[in-house]
C-alpha positions as CSV (number, residue, x, y, z in Angstrom):
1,X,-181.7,13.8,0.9
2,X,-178.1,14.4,0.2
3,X,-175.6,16.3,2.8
4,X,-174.0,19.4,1.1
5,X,-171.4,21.5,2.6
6,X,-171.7,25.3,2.1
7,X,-168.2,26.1,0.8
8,X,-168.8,29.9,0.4
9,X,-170.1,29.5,3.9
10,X,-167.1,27.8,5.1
11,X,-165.1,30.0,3.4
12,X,-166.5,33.1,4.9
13,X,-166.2,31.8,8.7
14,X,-163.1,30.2,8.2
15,X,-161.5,33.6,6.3
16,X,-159.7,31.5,3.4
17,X,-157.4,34.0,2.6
18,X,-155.5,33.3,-1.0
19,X,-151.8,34.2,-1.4
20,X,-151.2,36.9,-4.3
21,X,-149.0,36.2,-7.6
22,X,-145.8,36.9,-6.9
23,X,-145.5,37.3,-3.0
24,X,-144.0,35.2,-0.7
25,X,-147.6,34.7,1.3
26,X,-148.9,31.4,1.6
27,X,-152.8,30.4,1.1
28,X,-154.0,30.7,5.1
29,X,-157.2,30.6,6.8
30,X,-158.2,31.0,10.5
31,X,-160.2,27.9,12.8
32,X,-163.0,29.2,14.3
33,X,-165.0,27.1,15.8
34,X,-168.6,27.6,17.8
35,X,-170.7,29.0,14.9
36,X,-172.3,26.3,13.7
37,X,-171.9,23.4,16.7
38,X,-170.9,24.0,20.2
39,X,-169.5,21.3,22.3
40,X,-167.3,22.7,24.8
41,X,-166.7,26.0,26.4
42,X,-163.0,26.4,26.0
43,X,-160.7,29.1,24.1
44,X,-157.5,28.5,23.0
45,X,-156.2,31.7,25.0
46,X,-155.7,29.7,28.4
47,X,-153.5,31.9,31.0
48,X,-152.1,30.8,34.3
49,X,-154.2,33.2,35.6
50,X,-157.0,31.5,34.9
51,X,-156.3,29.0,37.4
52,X,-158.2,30.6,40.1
53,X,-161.4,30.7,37.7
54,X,-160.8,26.8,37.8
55,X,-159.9,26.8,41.6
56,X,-163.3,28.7,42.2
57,X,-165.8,26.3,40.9
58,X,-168.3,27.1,42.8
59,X,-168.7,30.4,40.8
60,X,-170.4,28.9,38.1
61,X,-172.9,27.2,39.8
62,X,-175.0,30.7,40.4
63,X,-175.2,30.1,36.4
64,X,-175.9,26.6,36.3
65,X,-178.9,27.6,38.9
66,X,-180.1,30.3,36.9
67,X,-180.5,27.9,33.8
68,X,-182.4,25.0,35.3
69,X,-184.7,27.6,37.5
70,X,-184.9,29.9,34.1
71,X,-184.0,33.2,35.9
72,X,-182.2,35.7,34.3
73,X,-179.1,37.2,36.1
74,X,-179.0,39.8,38.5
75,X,-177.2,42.8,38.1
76,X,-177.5,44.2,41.4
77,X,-174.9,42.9,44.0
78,X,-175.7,41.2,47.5
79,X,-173.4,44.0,49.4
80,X,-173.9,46.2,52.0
81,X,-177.1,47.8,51.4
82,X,-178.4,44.0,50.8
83,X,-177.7,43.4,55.0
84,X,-179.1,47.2,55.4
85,X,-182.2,45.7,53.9
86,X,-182.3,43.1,56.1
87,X,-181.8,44.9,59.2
88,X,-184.2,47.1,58.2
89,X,-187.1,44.9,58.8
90,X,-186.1,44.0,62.2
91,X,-186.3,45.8,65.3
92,X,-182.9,46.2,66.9
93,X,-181.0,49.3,69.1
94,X,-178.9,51.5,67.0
95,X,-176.2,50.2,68.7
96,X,-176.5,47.0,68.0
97,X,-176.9,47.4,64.0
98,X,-173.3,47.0,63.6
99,X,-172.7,44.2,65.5
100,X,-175.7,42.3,63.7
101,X,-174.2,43.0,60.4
102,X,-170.9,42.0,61.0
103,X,-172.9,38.7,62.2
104,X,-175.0,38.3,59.6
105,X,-171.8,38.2,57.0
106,X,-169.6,35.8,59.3
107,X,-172.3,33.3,58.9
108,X,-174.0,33.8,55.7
109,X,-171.1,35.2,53.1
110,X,-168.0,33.5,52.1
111,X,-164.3,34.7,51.5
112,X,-165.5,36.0,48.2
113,X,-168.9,37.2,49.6
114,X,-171.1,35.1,48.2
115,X,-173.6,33.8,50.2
116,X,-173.4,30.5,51.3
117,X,-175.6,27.8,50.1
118,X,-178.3,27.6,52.1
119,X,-181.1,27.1,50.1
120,X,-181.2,26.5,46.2
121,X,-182.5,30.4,46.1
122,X,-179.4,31.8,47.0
123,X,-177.2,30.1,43.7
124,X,-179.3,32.5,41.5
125,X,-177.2,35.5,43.1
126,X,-173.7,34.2,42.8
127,X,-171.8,36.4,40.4
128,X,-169.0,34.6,38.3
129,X,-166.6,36.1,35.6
130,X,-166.8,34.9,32.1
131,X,-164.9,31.4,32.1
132,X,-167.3,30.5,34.7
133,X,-170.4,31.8,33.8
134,X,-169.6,30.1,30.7
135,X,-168.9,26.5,32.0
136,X,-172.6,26.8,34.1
137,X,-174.2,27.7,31.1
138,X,-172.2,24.4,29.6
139,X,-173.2,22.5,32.5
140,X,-177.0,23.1,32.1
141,X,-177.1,23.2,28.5
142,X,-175.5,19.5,28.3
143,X,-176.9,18.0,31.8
144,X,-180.2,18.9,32.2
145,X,-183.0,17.7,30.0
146,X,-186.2,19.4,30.1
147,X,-188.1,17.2,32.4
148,X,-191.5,18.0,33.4
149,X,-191.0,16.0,36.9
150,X,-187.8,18.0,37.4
151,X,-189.3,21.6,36.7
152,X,-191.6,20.8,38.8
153,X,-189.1,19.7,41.7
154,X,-186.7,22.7,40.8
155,X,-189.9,24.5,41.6
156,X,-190.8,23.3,44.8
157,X,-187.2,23.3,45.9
158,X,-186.4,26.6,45.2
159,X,-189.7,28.2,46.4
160,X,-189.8,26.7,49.9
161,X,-189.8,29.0,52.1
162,X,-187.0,28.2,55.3
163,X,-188.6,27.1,58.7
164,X,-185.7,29.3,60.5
165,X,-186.6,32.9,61.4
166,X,-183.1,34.3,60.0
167,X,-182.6,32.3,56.9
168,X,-186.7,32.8,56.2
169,X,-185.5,37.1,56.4
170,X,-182.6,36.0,54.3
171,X,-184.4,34.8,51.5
172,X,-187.1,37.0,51.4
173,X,-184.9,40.2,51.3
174,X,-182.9,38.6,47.9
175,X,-183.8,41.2,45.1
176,X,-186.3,40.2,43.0
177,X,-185.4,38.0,39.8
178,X,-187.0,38.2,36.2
179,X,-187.9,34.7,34.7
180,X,-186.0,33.9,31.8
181,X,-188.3,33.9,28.5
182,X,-187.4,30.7,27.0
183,X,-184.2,28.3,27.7
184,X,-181.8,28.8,25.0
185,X,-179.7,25.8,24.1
186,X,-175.9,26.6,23.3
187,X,-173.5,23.5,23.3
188,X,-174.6,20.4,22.1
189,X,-175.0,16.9,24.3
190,X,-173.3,14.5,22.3
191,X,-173.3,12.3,25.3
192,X,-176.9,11.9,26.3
193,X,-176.4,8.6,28.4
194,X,-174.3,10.3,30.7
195,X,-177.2,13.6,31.3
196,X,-179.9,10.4,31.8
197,X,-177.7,9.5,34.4
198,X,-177.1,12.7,36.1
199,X,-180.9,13.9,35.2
200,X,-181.6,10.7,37.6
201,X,-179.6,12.0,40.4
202,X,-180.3,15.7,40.0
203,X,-183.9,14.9,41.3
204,X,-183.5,12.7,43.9
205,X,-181.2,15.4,45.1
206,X,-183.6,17.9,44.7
207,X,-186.2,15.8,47.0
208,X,-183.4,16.6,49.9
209,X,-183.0,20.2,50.1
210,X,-179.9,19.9,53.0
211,X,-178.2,17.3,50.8
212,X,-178.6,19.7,48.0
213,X,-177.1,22.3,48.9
214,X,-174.6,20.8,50.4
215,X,-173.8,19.0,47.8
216,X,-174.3,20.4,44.5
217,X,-171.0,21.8,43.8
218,X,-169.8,18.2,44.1
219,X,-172.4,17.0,41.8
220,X,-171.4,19.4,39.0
221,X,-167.8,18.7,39.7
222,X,-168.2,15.0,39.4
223,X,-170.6,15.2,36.2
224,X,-168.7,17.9,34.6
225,X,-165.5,14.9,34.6
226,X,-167.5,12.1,33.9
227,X,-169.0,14.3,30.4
228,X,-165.8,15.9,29.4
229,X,-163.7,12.2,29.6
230,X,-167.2,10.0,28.0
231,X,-167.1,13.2,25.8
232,X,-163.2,13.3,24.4
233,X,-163.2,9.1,24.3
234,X,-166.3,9.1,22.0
235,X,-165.1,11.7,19.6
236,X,-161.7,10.0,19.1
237,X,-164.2,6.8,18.2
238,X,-166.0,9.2,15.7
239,X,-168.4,7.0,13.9
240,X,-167.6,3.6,16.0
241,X,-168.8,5.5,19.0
242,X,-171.1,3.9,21.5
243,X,-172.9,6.4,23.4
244,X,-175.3,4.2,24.9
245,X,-172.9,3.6,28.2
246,X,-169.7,4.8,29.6
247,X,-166.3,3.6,28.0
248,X,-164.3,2.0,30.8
249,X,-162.1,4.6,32.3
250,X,-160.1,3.2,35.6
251,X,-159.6,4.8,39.0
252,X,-157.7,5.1,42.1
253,X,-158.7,5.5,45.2
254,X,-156.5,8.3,47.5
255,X,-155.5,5.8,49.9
256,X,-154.3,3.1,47.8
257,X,-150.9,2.3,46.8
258,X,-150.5,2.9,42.5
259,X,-148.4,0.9,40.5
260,X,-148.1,0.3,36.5
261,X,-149.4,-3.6,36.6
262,X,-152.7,-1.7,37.2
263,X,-155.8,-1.2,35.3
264,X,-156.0,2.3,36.4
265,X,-153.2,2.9,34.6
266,X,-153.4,2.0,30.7
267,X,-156.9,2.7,31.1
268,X,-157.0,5.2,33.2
269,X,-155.7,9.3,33.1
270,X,-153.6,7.9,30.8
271,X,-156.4,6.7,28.2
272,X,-158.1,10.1,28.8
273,X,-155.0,12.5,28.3
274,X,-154.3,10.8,24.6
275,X,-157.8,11.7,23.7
276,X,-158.4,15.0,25.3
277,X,-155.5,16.8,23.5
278,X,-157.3,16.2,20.2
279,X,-160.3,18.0,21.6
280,X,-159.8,21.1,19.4
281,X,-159.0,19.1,16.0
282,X,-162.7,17.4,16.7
283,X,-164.3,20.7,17.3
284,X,-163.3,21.8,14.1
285,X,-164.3,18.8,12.3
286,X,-167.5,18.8,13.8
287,X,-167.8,22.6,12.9
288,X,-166.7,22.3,9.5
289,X,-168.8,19.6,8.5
290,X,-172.2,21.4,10.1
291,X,-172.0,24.2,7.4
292,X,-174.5,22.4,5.7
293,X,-177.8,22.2,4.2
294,X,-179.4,20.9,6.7
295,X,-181.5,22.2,9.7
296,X,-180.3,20.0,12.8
297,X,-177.2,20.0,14.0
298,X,-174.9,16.8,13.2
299,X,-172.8,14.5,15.1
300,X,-170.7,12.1,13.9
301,X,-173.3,9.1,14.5
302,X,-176.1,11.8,12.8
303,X,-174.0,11.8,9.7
304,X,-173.1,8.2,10.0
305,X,-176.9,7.2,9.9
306,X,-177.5,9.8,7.1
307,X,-175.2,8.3,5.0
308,X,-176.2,5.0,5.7
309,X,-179.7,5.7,4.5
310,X,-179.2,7.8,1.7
311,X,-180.1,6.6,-1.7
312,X,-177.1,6.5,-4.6
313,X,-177.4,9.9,-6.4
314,X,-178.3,11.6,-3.1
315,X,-175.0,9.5,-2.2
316,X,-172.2,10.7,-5.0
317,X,-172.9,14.6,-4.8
318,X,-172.7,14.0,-1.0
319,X,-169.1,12.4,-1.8
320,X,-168.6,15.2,-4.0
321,X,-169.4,17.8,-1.4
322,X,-167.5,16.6,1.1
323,X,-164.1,15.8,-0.8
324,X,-164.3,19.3,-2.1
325,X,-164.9,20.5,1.4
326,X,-161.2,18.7,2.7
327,X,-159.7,19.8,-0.9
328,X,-160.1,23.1,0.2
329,X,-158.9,22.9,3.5
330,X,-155.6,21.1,2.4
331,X,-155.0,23.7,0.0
332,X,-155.7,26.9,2.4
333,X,-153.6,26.0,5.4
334,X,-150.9,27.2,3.3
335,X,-147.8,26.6,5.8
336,X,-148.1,22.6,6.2
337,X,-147.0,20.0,3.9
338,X,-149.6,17.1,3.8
339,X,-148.2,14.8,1.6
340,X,-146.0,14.0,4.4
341,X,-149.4,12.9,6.5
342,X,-149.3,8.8,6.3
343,X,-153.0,8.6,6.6
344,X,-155.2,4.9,6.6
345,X,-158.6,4.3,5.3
346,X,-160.2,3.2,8.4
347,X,-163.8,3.1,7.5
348,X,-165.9,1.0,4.7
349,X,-167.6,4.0,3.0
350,X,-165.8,6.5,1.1
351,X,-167.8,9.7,2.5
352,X,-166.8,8.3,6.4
353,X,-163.4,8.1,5.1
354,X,-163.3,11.5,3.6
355,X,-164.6,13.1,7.0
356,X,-162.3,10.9,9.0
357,X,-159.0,12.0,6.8
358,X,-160.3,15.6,7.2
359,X,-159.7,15.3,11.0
360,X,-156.8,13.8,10.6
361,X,-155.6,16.5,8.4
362,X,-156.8,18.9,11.0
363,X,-154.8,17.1,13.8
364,X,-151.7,16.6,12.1
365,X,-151.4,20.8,10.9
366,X,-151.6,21.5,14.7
367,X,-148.9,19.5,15.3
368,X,-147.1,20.3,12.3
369,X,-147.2,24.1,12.7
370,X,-146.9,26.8,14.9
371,X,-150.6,26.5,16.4
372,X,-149.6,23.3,18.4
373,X,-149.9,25.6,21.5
374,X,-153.7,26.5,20.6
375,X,-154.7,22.9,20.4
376,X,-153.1,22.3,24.0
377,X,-154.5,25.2,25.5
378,X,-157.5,23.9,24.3
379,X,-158.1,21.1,26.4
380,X,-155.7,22.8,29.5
381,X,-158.8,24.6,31.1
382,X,-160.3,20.8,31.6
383,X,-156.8,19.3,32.6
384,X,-156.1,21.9,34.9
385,X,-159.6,21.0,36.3
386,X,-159.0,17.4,36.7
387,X,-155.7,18.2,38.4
388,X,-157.4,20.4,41.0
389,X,-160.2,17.6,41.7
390,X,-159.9,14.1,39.7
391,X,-155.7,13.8,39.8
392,X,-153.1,12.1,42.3
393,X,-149.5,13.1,41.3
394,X,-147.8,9.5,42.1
395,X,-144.5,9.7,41.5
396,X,-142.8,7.9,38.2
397,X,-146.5,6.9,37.7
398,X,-147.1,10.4,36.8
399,X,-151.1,11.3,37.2
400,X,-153.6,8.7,38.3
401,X,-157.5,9.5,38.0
402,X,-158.5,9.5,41.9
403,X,-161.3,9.5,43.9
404,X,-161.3,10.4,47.7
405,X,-162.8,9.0,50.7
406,X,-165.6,11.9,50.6
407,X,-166.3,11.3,47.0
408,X,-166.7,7.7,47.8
409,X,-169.4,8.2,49.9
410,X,-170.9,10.8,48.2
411,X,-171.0,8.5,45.3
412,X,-172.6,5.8,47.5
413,X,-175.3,7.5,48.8
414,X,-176.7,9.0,45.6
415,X,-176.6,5.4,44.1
416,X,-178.1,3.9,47.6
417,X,-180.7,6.7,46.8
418,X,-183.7,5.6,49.8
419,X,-183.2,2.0,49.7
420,X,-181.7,1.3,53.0
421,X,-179.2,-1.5,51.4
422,X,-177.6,-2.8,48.5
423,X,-175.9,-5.7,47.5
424,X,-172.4,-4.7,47.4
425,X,-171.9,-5.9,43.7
426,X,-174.7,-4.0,42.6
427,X,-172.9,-0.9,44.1
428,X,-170.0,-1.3,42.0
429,X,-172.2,-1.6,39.0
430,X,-174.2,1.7,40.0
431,X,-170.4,3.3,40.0
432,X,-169.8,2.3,36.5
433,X,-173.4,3.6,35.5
434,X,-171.6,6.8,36.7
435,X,-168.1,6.3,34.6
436,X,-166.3,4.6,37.3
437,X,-164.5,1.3,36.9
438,X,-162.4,-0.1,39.8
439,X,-159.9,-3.4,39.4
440,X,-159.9,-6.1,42.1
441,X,-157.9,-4.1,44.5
442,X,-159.9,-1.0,44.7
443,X,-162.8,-2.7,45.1
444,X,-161.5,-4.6,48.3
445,X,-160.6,-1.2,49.7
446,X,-163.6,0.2,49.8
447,X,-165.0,-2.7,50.8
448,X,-162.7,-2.5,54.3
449,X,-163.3,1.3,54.1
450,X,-167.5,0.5,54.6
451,X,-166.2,-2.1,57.3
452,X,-164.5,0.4,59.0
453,X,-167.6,3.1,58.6
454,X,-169.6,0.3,59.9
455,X,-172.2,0.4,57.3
456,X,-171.0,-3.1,55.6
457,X,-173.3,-5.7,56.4
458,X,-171.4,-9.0,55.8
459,X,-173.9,-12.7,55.7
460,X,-170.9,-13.8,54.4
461,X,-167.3,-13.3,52.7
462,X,-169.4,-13.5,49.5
463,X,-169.5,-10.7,47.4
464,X,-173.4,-12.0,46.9
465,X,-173.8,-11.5,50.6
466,X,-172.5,-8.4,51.6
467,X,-174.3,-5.3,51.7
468,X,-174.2,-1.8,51.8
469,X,-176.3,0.2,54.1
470,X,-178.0,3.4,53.6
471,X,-174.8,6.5,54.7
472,X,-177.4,9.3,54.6
């Protein structure tokens, strides 16, 4: 079957736009991307302002929780009248009612009041503004697979009803939520190692309610980095991508000194940054290319394995379709000069080639123009991220991926999982399952870091012989 693009269709959502006879206008057209594929849940309207959205992670989560539990979100607000309701089912002095309620929100709401996470239930009731709701529904939509097992534990977890007398009223005094219909899919997993990963650690965590919801926010935090980096160094590989395990991306711990002899370094935020700020030029690509004739949505490696298997006259109008396709997008952005672009064939076939020079004509007019800004503010809401959580500012270095003491161990007990040790070696290898590489020096200081915790059990200086113990 041969891949045609819908021109009139691209045309249409792209508003081509063709300069009059005898005007100074130029031939323009608008990139809109999200119609047709979906792969991250950024504008290109970012605001300093926004950077308590980022700050405030944990409002997403209550939409990340509604997706995997398949609840719909509540309108109604956990206030005042939600403690009234509380209060109401207890017996207690008039007097008193105030004091109780004042109690109640000290040690059940946060700043914001949101309850606390005290059982999975609760995360179905946090309230988040757009941005955020936006990233949970990102989250669940390119995490979570639709596991039978993991229903089923989602299940159990958030129906369990608390052993303690106040959290039990708690829970049952949440208003009552609808069940979502069906789980609509909106971005696209172009990763899908890295969601087999997390999918993996999702339900052990699930199995340990306290762990859970202590420790959620950090899970999605972690994943959400791990995706997004996997995510932008894949892309920039279009059709020599290798999904099938993490690309080595370096770290440094918090306590370590940083220096440019390092591994984290070259390949390390360094890497990332040069990849992520072409983010934009690859979701238009991608979007472009997907107004098709086809059903599924397309990847690069989709198309790639399309093309590889089609037969020679299913081949040439493909060809056809797609030159015409970057033909037209040459000649409609009206205000860049492309025959200045120095552009390589890089691939053996002429249709990879084709695609491949359309992103690179897409790249080089957001450089070239005056929507350079849109393509950084693109990829600014993950940076800013990053710099919040995943980013050390070390001096002439500049930023350094890092990784704290807490995240260390968090990392180490979800790759422990319920064995009670594991060899060392076999530690650092369950890290780079996870997207983390460490160089020599790294690894030796978390080695003297799990001496120091005490849960290092050395039969010798061999890395063969030492093992971790269970930190849960």
């Amino acid at each position: 079957m041969m891949y045609k693009i819908d021109l009139k269709d691209v045309r249409n959502s792209y508003k081509f736009v063709e300069a009059e006879d005898n005007t100074k206008k130029i031939n323009s057209l608008q990139h809109n991307t999200g119609n047709k594929i979906s792969i991250l849940p950024y504008t290109t309207q970012y605001k300093a302002r926004f950077k308590d959205q980022i700050i405030n992670f944990k409002n997403c989560i209550g939409q990340f929780s509604r997706g995997i539990s398949n609840k719909k979100e509540i309108k109604e607000a956990i206030n005042d009248e939600f403690t009234d309701k509380i209060i109401a089912k207890i017996e207690i002095d008039e007097k008193d009612k105030s004091v109780f309620k004042n109690i109640i929100k000290e040690l059940f709401f946060d700043k914001e009041d949101n309850l606390v996470f005290f059982h999975p239930k609760v995360m179905n009731y946090i309230q988040a503004k757009n941005s955020n709701k936006k990233l949970g529904k990102f989250l669940c939509d390119v995490l979570c697979k639709e596991y039978s097992e993991t229903e089923e534990l989602i299940k159990k977890a958030y129906d369990t009803i608390p052993d303690n007398i106040m959290l039990k009223l708690i829970v049952e005094s949440l208003p009552d939520s609808n069940e979502s219909k069906s789980r609509k899919v909106t971005y696209e997993n172009l990763v899908p190692y890295v969601s087999d990963v997390f999918m993996d650690d999702l339900k052990y965590m699930l199995k340990k309610p306290s762990f859970y919801n202590n420790n959620i926010e950090k899970l999605l935090k972690f994943y959400y980095m791990f995706y997004v980096i996997q995510l932008s160094l894949n892309l920039n590989k279009m059709f020599d991508a290798t999904i099938e395990k993490p690309i080595e991306v370096y770290f440094n711990l918090d306590w370590e000194k940083a220096s440019k002899a390092r591994l984290s370094y070259e390949s390390g935020w360094k890497l990332v940054d040069g990849s992520l700020q072409t983010l934009f030029s690859h979701a238009n690509c991608l979007e472009l290319i997907n107004h098709n004739n086809r059903e599924e949505v397309c990847s690069y490696l989709d198309i790639k394995n399309i093309v590889n298997n089609m037969k020679i006259e299913g081949y040439e109008e493909s060809k056809k379709s797609f030159q015409e396709l970057l033909d037209n997008y040459k000649n409609y952005v009206g205000d860049v000069d492309f025959s200045r672009m120095n552009f390589e064939r890089k691939y053996d076939d002429d249709i990879l080639n084709i695609i491949y020079e359309l992103y690179k004509s897409i790249n080089y007019q957001f450089i070239n123009s005056g929507r350079k800004e849109r393509q950084k503010d693109y990829c600014t809401w993950f940076v800013e991220f990053c710099k919040v959580n995943f980013l050390r500012q070390r001096g002439r270095l500049g930023y350094t991926l890092n990784l704290t003491e807490e995240y260390i161990i968090f990392l180490t007990k979800i790759s422990l999982k319920d064995n009670e040790k594991m060899k060392l070696k076999d530690l650092f290898i369950e890290y780079e399952k996870r997207g983390v590489f460490l160089d020599r020096d790294s690894k030796a200081k978390i080695s003297q870091l799990f001496e120091k915790l005490n849960i290092l059990e050395k039969k010798s200086d061999s890395g063969d012989a030492q093992y971790v113990k269970s930190v849960l």
